[in-house]
N, CA, C and O atoms as a MOPAC input file, in Angstrom:
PM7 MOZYME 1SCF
protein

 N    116.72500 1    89.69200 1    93.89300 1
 C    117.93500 1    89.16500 1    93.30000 1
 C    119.10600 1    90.08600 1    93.65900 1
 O    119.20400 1    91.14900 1    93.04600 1
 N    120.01200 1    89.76200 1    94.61100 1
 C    121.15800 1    90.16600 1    94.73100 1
 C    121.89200 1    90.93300 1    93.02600 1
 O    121.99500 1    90.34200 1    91.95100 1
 N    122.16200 1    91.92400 1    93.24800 1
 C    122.70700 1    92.90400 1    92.80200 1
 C    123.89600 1    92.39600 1    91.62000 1
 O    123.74100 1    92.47000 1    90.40100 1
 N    125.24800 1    91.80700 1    92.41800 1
 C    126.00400 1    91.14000 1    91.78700 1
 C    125.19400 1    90.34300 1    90.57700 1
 O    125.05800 1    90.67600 1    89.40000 1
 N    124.74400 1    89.27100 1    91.22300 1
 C    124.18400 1    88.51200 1    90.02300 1
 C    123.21800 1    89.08800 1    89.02100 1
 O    123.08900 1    88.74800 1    87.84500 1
 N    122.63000 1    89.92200 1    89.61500 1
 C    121.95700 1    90.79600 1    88.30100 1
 C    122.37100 1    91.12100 1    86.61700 1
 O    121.93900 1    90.99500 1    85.47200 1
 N    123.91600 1    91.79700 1    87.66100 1
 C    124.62800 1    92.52900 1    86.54900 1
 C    125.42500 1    91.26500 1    86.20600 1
 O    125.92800 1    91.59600 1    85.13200 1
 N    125.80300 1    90.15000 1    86.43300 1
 C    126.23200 1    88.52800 1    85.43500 1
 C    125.03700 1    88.40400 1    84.60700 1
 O    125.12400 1    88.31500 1    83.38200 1
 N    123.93700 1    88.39400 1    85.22400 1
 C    122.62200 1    88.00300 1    84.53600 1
 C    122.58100 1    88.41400 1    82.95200 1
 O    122.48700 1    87.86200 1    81.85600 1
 N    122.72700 1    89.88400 1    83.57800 1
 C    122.92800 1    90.76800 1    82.09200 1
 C    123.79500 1    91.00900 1    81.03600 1
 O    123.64600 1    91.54700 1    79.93900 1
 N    124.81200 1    90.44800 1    81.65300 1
 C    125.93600 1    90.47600 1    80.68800 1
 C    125.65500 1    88.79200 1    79.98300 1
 O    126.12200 1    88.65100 1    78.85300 1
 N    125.23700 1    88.07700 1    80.33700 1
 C    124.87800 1    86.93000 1    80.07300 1
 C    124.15000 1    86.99700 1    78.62200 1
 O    124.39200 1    86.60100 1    77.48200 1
 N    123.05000 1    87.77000 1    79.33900 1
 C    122.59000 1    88.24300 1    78.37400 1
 C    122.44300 1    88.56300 1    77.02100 1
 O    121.83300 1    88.08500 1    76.06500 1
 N    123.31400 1    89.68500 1    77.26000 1
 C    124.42000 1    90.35300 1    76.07700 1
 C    125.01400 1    89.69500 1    75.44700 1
 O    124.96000 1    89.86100 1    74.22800 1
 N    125.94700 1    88.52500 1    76.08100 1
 C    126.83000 1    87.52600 1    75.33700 1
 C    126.36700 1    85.71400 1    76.23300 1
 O    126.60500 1    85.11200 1    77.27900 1
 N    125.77600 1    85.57600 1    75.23900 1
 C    125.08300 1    84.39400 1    76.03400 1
 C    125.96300 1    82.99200 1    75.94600 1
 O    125.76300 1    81.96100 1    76.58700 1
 N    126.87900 1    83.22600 1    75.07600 1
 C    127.92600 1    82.00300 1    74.88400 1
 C    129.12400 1    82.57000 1    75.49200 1
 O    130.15300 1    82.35900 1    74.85100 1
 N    129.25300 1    83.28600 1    76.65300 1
 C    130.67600 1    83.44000 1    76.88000 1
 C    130.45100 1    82.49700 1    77.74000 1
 O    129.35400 1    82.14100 1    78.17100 1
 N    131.61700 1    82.03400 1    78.02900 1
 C    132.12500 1    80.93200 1    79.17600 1
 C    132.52900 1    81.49000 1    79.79300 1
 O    132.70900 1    80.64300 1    80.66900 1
 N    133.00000 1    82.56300 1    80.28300 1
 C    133.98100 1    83.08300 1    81.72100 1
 C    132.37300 1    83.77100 1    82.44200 1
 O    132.51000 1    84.06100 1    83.63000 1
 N    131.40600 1    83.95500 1    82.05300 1
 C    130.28300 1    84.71000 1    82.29200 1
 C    129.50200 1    83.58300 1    82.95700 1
 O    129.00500 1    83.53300 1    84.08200 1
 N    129.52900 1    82.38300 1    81.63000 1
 C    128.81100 1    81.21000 1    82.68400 1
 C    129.12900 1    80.94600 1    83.63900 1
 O    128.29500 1    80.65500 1    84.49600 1
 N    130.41600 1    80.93500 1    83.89300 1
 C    131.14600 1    80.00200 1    84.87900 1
 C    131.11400 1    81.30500 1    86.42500 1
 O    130.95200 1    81.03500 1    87.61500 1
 N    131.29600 1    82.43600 1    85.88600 1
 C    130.62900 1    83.56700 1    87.11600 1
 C    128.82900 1    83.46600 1    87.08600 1
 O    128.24400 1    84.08900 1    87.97300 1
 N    128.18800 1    82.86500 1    86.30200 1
 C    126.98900 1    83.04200 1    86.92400 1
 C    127.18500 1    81.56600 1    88.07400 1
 O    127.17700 1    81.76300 1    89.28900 1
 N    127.30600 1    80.54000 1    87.66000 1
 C    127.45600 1    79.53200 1    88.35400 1
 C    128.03700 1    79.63800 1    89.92700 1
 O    127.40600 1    79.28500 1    90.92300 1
 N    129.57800 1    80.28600 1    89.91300 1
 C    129.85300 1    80.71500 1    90.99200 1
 C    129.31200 1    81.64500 1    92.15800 1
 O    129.25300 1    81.55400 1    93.38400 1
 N    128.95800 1    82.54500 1    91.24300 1
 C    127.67800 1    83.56000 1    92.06800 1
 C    126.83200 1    82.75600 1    92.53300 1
 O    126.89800 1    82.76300 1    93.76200 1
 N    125.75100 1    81.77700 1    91.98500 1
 C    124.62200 1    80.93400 1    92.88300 1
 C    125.31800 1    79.74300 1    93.57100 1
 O    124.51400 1    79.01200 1    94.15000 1
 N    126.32900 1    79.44300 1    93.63800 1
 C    127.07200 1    78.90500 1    94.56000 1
 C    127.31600 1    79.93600 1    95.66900 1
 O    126.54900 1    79.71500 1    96.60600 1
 N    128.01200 1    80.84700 1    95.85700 1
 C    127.97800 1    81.60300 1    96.82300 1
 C    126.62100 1    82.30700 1    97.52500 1
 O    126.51400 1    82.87300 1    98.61300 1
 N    125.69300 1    82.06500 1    96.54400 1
 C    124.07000 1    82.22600 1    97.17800 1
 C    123.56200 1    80.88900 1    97.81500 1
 O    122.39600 1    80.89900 1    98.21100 1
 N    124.47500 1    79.45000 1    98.00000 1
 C    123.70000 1    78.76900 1    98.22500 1
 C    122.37300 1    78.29400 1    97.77900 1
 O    121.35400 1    77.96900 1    98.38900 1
 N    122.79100 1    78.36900 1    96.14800 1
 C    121.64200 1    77.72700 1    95.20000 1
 C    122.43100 1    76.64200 1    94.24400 1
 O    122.73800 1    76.92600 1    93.08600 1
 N    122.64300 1    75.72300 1    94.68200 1
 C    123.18800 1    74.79700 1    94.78400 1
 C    122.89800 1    74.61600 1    92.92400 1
 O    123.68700 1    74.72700 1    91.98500 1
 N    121.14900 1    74.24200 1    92.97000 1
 C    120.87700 1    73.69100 1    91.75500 1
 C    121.27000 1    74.55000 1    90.98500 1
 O    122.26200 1    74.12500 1    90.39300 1
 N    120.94200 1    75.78300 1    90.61100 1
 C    121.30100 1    76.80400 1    89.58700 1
 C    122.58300 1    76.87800 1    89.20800 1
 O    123.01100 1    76.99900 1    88.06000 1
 N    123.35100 1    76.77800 1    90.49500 1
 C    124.98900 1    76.66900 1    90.28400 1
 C    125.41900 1    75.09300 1    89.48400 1
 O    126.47200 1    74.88900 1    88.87900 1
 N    124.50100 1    74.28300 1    89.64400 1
 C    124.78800 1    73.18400 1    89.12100 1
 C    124.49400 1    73.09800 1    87.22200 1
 O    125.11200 1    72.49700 1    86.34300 1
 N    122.99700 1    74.20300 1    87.16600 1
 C    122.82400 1    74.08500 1    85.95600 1
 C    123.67100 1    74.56300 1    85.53100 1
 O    124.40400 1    73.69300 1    85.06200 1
 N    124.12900 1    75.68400 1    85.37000 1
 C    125.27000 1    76.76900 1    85.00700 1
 C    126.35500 1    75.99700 1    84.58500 1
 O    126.88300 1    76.30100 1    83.51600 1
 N    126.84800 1    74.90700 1    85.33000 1
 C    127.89700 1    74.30800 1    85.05800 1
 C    127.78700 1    73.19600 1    83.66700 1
 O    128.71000 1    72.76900 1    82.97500 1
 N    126.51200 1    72.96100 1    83.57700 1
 C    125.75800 1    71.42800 1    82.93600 1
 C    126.16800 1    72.80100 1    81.28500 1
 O    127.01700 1    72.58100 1    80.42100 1
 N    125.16800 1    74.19100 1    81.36100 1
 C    125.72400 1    74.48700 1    80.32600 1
 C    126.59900 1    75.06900 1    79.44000 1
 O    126.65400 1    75.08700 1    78.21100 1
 N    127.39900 1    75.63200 1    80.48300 1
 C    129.32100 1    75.90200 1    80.29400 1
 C    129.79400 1    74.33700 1    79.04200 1
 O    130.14200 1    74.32800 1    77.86200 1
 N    129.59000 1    73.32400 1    79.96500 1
 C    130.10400 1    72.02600 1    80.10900 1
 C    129.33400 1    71.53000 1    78.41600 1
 O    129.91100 1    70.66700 1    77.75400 1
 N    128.31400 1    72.04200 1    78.00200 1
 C    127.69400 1    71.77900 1    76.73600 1
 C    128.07500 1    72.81800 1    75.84200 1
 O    128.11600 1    72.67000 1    74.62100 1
 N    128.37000 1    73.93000 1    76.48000 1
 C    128.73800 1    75.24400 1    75.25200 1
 C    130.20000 1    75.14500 1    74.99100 1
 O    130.65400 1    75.39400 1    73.87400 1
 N    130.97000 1    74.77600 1    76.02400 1
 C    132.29100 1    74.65000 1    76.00700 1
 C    132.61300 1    73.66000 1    76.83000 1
 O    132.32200 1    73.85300 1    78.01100 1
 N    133.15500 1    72.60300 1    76.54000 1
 C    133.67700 1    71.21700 1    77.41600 1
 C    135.47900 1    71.68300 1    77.87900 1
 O    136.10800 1    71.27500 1    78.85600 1
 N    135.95100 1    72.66100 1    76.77700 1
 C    137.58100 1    73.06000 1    76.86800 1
 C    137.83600 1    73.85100 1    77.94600 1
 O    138.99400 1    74.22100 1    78.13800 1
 N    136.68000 1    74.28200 1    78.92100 1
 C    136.89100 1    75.31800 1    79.47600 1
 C    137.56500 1    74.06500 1    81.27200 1
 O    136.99100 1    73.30300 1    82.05000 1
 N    138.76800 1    74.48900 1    81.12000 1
 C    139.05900 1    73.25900 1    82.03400 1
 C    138.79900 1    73.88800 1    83.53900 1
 O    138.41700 1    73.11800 1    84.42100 1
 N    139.00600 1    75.29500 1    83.83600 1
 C    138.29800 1    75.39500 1    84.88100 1
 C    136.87000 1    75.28300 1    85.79800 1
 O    136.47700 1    75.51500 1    86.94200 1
 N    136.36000 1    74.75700 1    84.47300 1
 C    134.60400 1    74.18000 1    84.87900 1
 C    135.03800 1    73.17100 1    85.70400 1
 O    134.34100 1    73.32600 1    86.70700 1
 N    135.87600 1    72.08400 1    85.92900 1
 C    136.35200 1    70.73400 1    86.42600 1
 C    135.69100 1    70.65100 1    87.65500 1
 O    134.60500 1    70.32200 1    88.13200 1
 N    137.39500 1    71.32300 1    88.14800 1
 C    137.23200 1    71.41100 1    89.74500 1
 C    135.77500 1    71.50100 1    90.13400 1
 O    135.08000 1    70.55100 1    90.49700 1
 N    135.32900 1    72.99400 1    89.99400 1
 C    134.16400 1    73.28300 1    90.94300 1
 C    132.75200 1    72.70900 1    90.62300 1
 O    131.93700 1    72.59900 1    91.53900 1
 N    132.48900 1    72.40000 1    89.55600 1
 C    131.53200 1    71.47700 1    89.08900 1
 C    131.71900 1    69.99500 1    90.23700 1
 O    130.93800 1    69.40400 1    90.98200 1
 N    133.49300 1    69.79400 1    89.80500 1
 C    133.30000 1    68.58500 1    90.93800 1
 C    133.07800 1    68.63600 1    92.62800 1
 O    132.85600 1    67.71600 1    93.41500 1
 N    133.20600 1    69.85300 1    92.81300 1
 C    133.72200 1    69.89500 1    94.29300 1
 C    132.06100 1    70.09100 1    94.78600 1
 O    131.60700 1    69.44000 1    95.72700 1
 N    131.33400 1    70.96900 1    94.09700 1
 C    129.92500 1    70.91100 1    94.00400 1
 C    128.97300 1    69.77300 1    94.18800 1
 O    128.04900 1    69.69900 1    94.99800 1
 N    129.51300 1    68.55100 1    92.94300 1
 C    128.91700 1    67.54000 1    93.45900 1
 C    129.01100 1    66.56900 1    94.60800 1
 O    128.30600 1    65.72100 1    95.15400 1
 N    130.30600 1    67.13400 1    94.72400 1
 C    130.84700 1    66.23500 1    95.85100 1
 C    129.87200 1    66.56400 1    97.16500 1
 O    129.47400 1    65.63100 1    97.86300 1
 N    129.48300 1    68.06200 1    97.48500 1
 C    128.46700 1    69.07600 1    98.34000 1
 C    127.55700 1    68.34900 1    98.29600 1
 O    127.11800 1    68.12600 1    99.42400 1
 N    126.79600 1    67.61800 1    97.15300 1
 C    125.74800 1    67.27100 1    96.72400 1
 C    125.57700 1    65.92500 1    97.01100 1
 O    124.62900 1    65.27700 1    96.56800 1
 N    126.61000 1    65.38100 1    97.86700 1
 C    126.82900 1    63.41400 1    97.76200 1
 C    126.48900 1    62.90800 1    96.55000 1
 O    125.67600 1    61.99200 1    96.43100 1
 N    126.99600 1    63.38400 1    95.71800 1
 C    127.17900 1    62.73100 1    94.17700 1
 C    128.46200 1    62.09200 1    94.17600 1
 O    128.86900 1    61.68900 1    93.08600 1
 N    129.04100 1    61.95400 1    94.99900 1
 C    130.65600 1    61.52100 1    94.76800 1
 C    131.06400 1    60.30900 1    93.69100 1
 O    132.23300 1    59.97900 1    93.48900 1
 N    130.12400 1    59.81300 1    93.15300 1
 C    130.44700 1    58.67000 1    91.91600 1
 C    130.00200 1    59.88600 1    90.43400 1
 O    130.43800 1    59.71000 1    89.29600 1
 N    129.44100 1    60.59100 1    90.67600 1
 C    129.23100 1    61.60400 1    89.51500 1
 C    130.59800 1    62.91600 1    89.36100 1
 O    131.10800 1    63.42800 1    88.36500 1
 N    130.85100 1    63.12000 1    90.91100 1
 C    131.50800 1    64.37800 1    90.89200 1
 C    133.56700 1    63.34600 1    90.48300 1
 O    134.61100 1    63.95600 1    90.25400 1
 N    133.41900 1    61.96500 1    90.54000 1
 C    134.80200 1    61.22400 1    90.29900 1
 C    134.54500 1    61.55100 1    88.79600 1
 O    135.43200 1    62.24000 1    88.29200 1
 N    133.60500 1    61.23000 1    88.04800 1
 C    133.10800 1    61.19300 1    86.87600 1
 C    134.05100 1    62.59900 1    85.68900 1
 O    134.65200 1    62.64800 1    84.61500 1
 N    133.55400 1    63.64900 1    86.98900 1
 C    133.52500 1    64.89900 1    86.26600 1
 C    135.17900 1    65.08900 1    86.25600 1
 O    135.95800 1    65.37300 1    85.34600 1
 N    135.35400 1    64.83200 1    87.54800 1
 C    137.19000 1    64.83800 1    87.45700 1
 C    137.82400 1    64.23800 1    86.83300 1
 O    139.03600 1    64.37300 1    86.99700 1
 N    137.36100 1    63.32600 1    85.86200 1
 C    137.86200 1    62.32000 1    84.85300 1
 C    137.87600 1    62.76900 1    83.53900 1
 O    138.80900 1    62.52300 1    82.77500 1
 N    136.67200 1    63.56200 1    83.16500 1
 C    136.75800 1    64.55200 1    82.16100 1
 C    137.58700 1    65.44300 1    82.07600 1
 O    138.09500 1    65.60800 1    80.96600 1
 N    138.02600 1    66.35000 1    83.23700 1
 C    138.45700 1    67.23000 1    83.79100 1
 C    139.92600 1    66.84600 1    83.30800 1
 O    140.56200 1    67.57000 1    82.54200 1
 N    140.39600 1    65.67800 1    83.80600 1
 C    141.68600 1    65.41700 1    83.70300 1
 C    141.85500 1    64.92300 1    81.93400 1
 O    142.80600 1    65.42400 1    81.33300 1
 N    141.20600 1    64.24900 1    81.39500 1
 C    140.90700 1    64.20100 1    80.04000 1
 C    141.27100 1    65.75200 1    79.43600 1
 O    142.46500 1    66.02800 1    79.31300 1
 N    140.71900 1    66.29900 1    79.23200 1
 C    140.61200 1    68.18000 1    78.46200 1
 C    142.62100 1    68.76100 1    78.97300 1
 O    143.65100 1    69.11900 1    78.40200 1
 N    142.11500 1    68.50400 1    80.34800 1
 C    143.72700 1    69.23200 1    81.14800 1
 C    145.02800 1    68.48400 1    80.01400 1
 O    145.85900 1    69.07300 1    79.32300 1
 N    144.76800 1    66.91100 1    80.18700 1
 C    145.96900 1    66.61900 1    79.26400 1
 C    146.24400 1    66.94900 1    77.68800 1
 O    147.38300 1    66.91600 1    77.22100 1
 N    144.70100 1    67.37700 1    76.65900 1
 C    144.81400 1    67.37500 1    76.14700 1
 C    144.84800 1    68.56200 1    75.55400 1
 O    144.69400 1    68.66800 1    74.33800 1
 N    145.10800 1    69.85200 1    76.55400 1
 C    145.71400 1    71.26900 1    76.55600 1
 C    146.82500 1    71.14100 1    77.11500 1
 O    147.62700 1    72.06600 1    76.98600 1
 N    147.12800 1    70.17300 1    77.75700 1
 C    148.69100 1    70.46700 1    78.65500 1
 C    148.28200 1    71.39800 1    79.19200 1
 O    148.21700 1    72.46500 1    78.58100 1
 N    147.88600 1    71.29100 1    80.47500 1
 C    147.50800 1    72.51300 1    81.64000 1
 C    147.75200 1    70.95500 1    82.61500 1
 O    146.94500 1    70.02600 1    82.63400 1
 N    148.80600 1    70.99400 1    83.21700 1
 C    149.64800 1    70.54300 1    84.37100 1
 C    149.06300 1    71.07200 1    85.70300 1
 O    148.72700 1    70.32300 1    86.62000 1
 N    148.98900 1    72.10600 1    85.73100 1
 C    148.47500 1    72.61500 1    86.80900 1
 C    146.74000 1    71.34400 1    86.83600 1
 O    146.36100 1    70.32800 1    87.41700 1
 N    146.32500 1    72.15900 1    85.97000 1
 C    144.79400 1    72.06200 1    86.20700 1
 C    144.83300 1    70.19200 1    86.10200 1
 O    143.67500 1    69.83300 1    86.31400 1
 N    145.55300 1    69.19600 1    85.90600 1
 C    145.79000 1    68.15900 1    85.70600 1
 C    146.34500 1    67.63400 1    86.80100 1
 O    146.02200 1    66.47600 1    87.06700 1
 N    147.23000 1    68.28000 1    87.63100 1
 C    147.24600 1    67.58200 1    88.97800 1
 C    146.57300 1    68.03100 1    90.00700 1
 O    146.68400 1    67.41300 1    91.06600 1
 N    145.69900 1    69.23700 1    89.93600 1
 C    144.84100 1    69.92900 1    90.88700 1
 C    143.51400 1    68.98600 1    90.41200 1
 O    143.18700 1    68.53700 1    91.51100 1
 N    142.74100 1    68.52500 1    89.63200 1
 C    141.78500 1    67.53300 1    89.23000 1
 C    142.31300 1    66.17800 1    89.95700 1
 O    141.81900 1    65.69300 1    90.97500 1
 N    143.42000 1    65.66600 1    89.22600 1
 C    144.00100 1    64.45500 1    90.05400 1
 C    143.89300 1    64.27100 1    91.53300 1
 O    143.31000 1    63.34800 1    92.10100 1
 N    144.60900 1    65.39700 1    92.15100 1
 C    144.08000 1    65.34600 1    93.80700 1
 C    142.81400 1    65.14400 1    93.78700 1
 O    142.42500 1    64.12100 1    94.35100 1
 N    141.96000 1    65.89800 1    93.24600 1
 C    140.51200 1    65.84900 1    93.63000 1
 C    139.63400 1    65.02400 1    93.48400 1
 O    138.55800 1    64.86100 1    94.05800 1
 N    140.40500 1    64.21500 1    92.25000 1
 C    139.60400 1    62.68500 1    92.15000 1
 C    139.99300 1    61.93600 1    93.33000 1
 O    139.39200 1    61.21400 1    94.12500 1
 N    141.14000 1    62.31800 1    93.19900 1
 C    141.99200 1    61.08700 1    94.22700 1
 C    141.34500 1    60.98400 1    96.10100 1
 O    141.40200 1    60.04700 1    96.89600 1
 N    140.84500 1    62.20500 1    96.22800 1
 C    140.32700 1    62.50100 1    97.79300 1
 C    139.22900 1    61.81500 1    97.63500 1
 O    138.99600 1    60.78200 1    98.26200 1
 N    138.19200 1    62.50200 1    96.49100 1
 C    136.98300 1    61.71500 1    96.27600 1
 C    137.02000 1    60.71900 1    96.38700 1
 O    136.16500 1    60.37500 1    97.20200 1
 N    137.62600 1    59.82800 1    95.97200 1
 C    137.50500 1    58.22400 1    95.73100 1
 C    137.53900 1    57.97100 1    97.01400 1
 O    136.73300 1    57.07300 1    97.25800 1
 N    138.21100 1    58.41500 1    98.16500 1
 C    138.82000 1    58.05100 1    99.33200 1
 C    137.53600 1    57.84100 1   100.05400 1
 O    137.59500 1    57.30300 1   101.16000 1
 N    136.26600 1    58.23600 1    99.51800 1
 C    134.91100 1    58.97300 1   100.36100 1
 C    134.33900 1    57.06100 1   100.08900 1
 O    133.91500 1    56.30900 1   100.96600 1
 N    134.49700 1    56.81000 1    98.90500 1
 C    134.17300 1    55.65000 1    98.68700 1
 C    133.52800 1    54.54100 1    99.30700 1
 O    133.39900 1    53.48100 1    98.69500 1

């Protein structure tokens, strides 16, 4: 086990409901090219915390990796759901593009 992820592992650990921890373990097995793990990671960010609006994007862009593209439109729909209902503009038209490309795959 790569080193990096070790020490997420463990802090995970330690605090097993943080969300900025999930969302770095997730990213870490994405950058390992463990597609699924990076996927679970996201499934339980997305159950411990649904507010965390930066789960969106890469959860979606993931599935999109995955030819889920009717799941990963799905997620950007949530995504844009949470964004409006924090007012995070940013994260609301950066989701929007991303549905919007997706669909294009259609």
């Amino acid at each position: 086990m790569p080193d990096r992820l070790k020490k997420l592992l463990d802090l995970l650990h330690e605090s097993p409901t943080d969300s900025f921890i999930l969302f770095a373990v997730a990213k870490e097995y994405e950058n390992l090219n463990n597609q699924e793990e990076a996927l679970n990671f996201y499934v339980k960010l997305f159950e411990l915390n649904s507010a965390y609006v930066g789960l969106y994007y890469h959860w979606g862009k993931l599935l999109e990796e995955l030819d889920q593209t009717e799941k990963a439109i799905e997620v950007y729909s949530l995504g844009i759901d949470i964004s409006l209902k924090l007012k995070d503009a940013h994260a609301e038209n950066e989701l929007r593009a991303a549905k919007y490309n997706c669909e294009l795959l259609l």
